[in-house]
N, C-alpha and C positions, 0 to 999 in steps of 0.2 A: 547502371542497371538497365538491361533492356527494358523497355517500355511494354506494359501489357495493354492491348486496345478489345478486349472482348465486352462485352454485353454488359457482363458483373461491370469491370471498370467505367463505365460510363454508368450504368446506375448508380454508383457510387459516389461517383465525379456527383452527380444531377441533385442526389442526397444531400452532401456536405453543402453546394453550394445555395441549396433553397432553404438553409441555416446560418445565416450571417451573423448572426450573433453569438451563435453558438463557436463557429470557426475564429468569432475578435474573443470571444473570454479563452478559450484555447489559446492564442497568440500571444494573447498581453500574457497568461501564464507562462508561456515559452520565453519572454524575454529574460528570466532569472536565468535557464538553463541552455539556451539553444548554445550558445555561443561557447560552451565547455563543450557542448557533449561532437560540436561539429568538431572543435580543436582536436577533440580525441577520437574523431572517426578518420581526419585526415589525418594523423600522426599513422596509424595502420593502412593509410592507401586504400579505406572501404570504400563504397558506394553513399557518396554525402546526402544521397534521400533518407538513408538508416536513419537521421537525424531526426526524422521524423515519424519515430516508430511510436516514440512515446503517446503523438496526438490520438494512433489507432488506441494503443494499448492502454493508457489512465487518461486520455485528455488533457495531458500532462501536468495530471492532479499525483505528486508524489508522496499525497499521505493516502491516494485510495489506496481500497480493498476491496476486491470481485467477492462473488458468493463461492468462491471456491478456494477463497483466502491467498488467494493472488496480492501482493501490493508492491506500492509503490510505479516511479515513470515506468518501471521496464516490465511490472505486473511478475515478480517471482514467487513461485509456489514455496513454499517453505525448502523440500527435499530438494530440489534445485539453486534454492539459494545454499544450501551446504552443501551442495557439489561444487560451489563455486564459490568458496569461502568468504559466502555470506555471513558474519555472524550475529546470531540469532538469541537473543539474554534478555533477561526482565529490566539491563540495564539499557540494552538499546538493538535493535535491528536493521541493520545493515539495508537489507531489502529497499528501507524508505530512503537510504541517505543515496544522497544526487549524485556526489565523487564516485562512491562503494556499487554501488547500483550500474552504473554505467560500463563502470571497468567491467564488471561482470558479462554485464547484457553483450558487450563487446566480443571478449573471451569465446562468450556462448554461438553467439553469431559466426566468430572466425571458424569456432570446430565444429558448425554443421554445413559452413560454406565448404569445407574440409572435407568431410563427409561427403557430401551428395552432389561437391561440384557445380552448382546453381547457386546464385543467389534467392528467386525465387521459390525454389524447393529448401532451401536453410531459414527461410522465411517461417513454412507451410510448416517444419519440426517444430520451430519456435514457437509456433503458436496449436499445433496436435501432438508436439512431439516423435522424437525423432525412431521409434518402434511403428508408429502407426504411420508415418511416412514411408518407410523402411518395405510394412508390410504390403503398401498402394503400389510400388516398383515392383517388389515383387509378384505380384498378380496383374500387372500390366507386361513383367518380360515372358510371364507363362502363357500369356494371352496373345504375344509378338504386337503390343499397343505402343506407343512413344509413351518416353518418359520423362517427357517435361509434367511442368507444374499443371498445366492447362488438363490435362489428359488422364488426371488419377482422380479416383472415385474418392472424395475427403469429404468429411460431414461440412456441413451446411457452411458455419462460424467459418471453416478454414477455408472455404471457398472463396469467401469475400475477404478474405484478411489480407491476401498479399491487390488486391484490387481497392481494398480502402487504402492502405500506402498509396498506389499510384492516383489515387483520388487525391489526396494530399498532395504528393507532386504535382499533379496541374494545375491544382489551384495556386500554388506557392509560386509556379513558373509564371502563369498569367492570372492573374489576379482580377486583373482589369473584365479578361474575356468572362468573368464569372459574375460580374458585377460584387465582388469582397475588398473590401480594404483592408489590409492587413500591417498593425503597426511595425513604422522603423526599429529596428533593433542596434543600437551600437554595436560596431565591431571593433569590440574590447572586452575584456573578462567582467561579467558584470560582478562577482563576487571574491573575496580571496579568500584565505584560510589562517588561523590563530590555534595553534594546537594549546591545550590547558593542561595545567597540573593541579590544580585543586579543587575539589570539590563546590562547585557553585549549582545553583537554581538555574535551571531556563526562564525563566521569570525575569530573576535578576541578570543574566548575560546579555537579556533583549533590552531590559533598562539601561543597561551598560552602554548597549550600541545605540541610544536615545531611540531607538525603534519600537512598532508595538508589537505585541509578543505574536500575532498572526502572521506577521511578515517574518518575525525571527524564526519558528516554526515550519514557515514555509522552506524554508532554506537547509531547517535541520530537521529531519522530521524523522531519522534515526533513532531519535534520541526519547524512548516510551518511557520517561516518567519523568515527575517533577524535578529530578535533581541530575546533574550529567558527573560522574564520577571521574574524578582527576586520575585515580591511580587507573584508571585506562589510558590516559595520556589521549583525549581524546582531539577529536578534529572539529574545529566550530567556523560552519560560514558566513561569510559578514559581507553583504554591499561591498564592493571598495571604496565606496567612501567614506564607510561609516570605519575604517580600521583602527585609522589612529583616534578615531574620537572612543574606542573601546579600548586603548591601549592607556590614553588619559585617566578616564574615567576609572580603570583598573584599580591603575598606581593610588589614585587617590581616594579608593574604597579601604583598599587593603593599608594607607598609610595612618586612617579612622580605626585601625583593630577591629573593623567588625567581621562579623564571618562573611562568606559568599553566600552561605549554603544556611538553610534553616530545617533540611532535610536530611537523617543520617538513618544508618541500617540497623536491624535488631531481627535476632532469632528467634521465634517463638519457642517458649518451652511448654513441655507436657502439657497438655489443660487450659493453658491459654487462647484466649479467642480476639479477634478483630473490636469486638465490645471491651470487654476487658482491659485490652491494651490504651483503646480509645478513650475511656473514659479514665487513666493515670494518666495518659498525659496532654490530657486537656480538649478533645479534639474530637468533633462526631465520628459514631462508627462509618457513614457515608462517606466520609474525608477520608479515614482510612482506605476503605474498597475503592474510591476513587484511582487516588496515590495508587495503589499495588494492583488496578485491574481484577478485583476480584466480583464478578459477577452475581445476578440475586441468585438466590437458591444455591449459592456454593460458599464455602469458607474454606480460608484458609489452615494448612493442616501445621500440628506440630512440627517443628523443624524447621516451617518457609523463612526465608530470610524476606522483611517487609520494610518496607520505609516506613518510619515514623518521626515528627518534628523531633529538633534538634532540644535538649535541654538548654537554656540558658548558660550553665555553667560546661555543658559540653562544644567544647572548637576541634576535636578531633575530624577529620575525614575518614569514609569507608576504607576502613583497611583491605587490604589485597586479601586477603583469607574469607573475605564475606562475597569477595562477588564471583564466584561458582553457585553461590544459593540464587535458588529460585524460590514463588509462591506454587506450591503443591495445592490444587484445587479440590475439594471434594464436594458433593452431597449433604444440604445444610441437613437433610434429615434422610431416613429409611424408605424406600419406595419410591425414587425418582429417578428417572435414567436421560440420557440424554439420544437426544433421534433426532433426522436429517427430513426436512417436508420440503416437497418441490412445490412452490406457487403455482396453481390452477386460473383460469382464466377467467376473471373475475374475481377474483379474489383481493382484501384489501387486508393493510397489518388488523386490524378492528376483529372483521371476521375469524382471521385464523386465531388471533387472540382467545375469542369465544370458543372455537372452536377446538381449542387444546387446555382451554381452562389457566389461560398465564395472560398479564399483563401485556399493552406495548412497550411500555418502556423496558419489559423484561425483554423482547424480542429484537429490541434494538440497541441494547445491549449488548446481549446477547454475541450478538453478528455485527458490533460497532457500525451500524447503519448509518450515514449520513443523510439517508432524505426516509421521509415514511413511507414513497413511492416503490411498487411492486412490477417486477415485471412475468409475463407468466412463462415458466421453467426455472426462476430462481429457487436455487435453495437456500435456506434455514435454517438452521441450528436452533435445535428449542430442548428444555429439559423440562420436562412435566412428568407427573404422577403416573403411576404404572397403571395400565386399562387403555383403553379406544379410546378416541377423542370423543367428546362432548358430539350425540347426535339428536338434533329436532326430533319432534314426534309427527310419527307418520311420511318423515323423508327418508330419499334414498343415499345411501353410503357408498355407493356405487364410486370405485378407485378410477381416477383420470389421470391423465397427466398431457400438457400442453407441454407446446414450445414458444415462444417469441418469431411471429411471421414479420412484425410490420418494416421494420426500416434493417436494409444492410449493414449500418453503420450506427445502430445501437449501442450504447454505451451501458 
């Protein structure tokens, strides 16, 4: 890919590199995934920097998620990822998984390389998409402007995005010249793959591979709930050298009779609730909302199909007919809507807490937050009572809204 040398790329370059530490936890995270996702850029003949999209776009954190519910290494918005048959179930999201994820992000890359004839401009869709690209050429050939990437009016984010990449490439290229050390990586497949057919825990498949369930997780992060369902015939990734030691351990789980799985599915009927269920079969109602992702202020509706502990005497797995259910969310009570708050400048979770009359840990919930840290233009998801937010006495309510000026290469 040509190389960009403008103003943005060197501030970027200067950004990343006066973060060293930030660039070695990014790298050691890379070592699970680089070495697939390069084999499968050169298998298509791409540009082997692509390799390195994921640092701009998750930090090659495969369980995030942006404020705009973006997730996973390649950051997919939901309706993109089932454009590109990502799929998307209370059993598991494609989005996050490393394999799924990539083949996609690839696909996507080729048909707007396709498209617009640039690599840098199939970058720029990637990341504004490819109507708001679309419309920048066209108001640059009305204007008789060049239409490379350097020369179209794109908001701010998509300025620096294909110049954080080439940040990335200089660093990777000379290392030394940045003063960054960046670990060896073997060039060999760090992980293989074990498709399943029965219903097990992730819990127990990460015991299986004698690993802890952070690292197993790390690898599969597809997979959004306690139990991964066989009758998907699903895909599980393992270290390679932890293979055969889960292929051991298997044989002689299942030669014990015991189950894999201490998680099975059930449909709510009429009138039943998350408490209810909870307390017949043994288990806080927080276990439950845990398990099925159901957030505060919402319950589950009649119909939802939920996970609930296995009975003792039941060893059935999810049958094929239960998993098109989902958890249908509703409104725990009358008068509560849900609204979108863009972070102000200054602002902290605490504040806006107050300030809409909800908990934090309902806020981070909410928006599965990983850090309490705010930056200001993020949005929120919050569901609070019907009225104006909670206002001081004697202040003003006067509506702002910021954006995040400080670092190009913000995460």
């Amino acid at each position: 890919m040509p190389d960009l040398t403008n103003k943005k790329a060197t501030a970027s370059t200067r950004w990343y590199a006066e973060r060293p530490d930030y660039i070695g936890r990014m790298a050691e995270r890379s070592s699970l995934y680089l070495y697939y996702i390069v084999q499968e850029i050169e298998k298509r003949g791409m540009p082997t920097e692509l390799a390195l999209l994921p640092f701009v776009e998750s930090a090659m954190q495969p369980q995030a998620v942006s404020s705009a519910k973006a997730a996973g290494l390649w950051q997919f918005i939901p309706s993109t990822g089932k454009v590109y048959s990502l799929e998307q179930t209370q059993w598991k999201d494609e989005r996050f998984g490393v394999v799924e994820s990539t083949r996609a992000a690839l696909d996507y890359l080729e048909n707007l390389h396709d498209e617009f004839g640039s690599w840098q401009l199939a970058l720029a869709a990637y990341n504004y998409g490819e109507a708001g690209v679309e419309r920048q050429l066209a108001y640059n050939r009305s204007h008789h402007r060049p239409l490379n990437y350097e020369s179209l009016r794109l908001p701010r984010e998509t300025q620096y995005y294909v110049p954080k990449l080439q940040a990335m490439k200089n660093i990777v290229l000379d290392p030394q010249r940045y003063g960054i050390e960046l670990p060896a990586i073997r060039d060999e497949p760090y992980f293989v793959t074990v498709t399943g057919s029965r219903d097990i825990d992730v819990a127990t498949a990460a015991r299986l591979a004698d690993m802890p369930l952070e690292d197993f997780q790390a690898l599969n992060p597809a997979f959004n709930r306690p139990l991964i369902v066989g009758a998907l015939a699903p895909t599980i990734l393992l270290p390679a050298e932890r293979g055969e030691t889960f292929s051991a351990n298997l044989a002689a789980w299942e030669a014990t009779g015991q189950p894999l799985a201490s998680w099975t599915a059930y449909r709510l009927k009429g009138g039943e609730t998350l408490a209810v269920v909870a307390q017949r079969v043994g288990v806080s109602e927080e276990q439950l909302r845990s398990a099925n992702h159901v957030p505060p202020r919402y319950v589950a509706a009649s119909g939802s199909t939920i996970l609930i502990p296995r009975d003792e005497a039941s060893y059935e797995d999810v049958p094929s007919d239960m998993l098109d259910g989902s958890v249908a969310l509703v409104p725990e009570k009358a008068g509560l809507r849900k609204i979108t708050v863009r972070v102000r400048r200054g602002d902290s979770l605490a504040s806006i807490a107050r300030r809409w009359r909800v908990s934090q840990d309902e806020i981070v919930a909410w928006n599965d937050l990983h850090s309490t840290s705010l930056f200001a233009g993020q949005r929120l998801s919050l569901t609070v009572a019907s009225g104006p937010p909670h206002k001081k006495h004697g202040t003003s309510q006067k509506k702002t809204t910021t954006v995040a000026r400080n670092a190009p290469a913000q995460q």
